[in-house]
N, C-alpha and C positions, 0 to 999 in steps of 0.2 A: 504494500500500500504506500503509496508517496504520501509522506509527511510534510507538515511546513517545513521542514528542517531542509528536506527534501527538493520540495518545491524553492524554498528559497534561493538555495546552492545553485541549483540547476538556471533561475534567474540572473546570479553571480553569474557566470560562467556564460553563457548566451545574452545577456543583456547589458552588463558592469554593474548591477544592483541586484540586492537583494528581494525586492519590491516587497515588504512584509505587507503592506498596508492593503496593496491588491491579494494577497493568498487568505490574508486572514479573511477580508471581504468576499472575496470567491467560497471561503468554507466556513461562512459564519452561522450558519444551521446545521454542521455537522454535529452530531450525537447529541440532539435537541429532543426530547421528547415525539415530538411531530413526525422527526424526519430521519433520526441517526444517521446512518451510511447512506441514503437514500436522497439526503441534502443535494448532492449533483443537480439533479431534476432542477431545482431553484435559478441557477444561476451559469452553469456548465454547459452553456450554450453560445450563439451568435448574439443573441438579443443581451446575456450577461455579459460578453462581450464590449459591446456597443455601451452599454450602464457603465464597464468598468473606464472607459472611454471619458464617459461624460465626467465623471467621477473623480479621477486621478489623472488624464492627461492622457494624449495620444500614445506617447510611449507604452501603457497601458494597457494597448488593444493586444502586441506582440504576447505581453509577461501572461495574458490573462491566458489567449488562446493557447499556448506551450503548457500552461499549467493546466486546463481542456482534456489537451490533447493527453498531455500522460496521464489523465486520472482517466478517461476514455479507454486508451489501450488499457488497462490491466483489468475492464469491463468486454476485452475480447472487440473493442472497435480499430477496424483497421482503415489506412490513410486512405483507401480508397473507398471505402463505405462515406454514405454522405454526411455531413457535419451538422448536430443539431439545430437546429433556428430558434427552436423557444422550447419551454419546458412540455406542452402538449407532445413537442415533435419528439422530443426528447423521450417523454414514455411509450408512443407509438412506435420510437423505433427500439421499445424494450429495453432499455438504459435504466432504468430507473432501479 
């Protein structure tokens, strides 16, 4: 499972920051009553994407969708399958 620790590093190293402020916000419903591991669905998309945009700044858009993408693959989605657009699309294509 990629960790923020994880997530962060891997930020370092592809971006020159750590961006804590976008991974915490990408997984800030993780192990919430509501949602636990299933938090993805909220924001693990194009449209969280686009949010973390407005949010935090263009730079943003890259940290968000790389952190997406790895928390995707270890759900078995591969670069050719298509890329969430919102969380509806997100459980229809069994992500959740």
């Amino acid at each position: 499972m990629s960790t923020f620790s994880a997530h962060c590093q891997e930020s370092l190293e592809k971006f020159g920051a750590p961006y804590e402020e976008v991974h915490l916000w990408l997984d800030e419903f993780q192990g919430t009553e509501q949602y636990r591991m299933r938090h993805r669905r909220v924001r693990h998309h194009e449209a969280g994407i686009q949010e973390a945009v407005r949010r935090f700044g263009e730079a943003a858009g890259s940290v968000a969708r790389q952190h997406i993408i790895s928390d995707l693959k270890e759900e078995g989605w591969m670069e050719q399958d298509p890329f969430p657009r919102d969380e509806a699309h997100y459980v229809r294509m069994g992500l959740f």
